[in-house]
N, C-alpha and C positions, 0 to 999 in steps of 0.2 A: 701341335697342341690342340685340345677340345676343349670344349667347356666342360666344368668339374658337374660332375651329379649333384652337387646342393645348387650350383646353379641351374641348370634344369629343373631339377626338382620348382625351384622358386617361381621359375618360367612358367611351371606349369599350373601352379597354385596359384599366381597374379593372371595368366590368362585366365583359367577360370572362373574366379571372381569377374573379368573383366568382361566374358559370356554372360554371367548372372545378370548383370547391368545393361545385355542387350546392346555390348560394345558392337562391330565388326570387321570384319577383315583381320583377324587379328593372327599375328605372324612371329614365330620367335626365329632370330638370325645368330648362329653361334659366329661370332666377334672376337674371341678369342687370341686367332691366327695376328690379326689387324692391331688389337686394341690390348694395351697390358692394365687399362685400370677395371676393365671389365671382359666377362666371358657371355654376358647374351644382351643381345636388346630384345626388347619385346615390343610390339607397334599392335596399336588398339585404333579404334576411331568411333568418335560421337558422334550423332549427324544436331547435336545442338551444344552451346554450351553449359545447361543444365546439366546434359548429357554425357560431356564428357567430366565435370567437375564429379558428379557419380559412381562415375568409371575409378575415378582415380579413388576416393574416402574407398571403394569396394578394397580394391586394389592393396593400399596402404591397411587395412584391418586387414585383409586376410593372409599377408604376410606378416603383420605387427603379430597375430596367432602365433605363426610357428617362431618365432624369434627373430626374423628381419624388421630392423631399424631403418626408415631412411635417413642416408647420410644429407643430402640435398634436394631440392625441390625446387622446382621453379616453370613460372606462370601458370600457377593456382589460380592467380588473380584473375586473369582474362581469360581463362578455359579453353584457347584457342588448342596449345601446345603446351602440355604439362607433361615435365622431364621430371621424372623422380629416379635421385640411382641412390640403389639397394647396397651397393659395390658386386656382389655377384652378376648382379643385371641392371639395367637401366630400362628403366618402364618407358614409353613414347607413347601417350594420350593422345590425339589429334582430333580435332575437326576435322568431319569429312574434303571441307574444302581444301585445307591447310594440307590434310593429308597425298592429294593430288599434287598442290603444287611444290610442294616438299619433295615427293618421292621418295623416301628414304629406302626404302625396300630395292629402290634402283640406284641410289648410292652406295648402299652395301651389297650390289648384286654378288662380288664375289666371296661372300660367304655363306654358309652352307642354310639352311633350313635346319633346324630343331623340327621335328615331327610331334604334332603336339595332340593329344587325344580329342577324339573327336567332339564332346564336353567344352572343348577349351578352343575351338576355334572361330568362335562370333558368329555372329547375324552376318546377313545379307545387310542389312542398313536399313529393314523396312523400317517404317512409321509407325506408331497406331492406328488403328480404326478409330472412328468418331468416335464408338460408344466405349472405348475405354479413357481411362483416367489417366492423363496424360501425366502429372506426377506421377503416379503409381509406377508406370511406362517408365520413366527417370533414374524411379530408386530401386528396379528391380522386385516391386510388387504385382506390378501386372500381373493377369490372370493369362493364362496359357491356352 
């Protein structure tokens, strides 16, 4: 079994919102095979927590767009690790840190990669420069 096309699809819509926001590393793993309450995770990473709570408001509007509701959420609060599932997919925010010693990409090693267009696949993790505006930088205003 694969994951179905609306979840892809979804995959691809919340990675790239999660690019917009200057996520990175960000990786869809079809779960399907493994997992029967969903068909992808998607794994993002913030290098702050302004950063990652961001990612996720991006995330959540631009699925809430095409008609995904989240079903649950959880730790919004502390913006370390915020799990939102979609039920097609379950979104994986993380702190850079968090995201290291998690590993999740190496829990799920045995399932496949989704191939996500190149739009959609994050940063490197840089910083800003000094002369930009660090909120800006946050909520996806930056200047390019």
């Amino acid at each position: 079994m694969t994951a179905t096309d609306r979840a892809v699809e979804l995959a691809i819509i919340a990675a790239r919102a999660a690019s917009d926001r200057k996520a990175a590393e960000i990786i869809a793993l079809d779960v399907s095979d493994q997992l029967v309450l969903t068909d992808v995770f998607l794994i993002a990473s913030g290098s702050s927590e302004r950063q990652v709570s961001g990612i996720v408001d991006a995330v959540e509007e631009a699925l809430f767009a095409v008609g995904a509701k989240p079903i649950r959420r959880e730790g919004k609060s502390a913006a370390r690790w915020v799990l939102i599932d979609f039920g097609d997919i379950v979104v994986h925010v993380q702190h850079a840190e968090d995201r290291v010693y998690y590993a999740l990409e190496k829990l799920w090693k045995d399932c496949p990669a989704i191939e996500l267009p190149e739009d959609a696949r994050g940063g490197d993790g840089v910083v800003p420069d000094d002369d930009e505006d660090e909120d800006a930088w946050f909520t996806g205003a930056a200047s390019e």
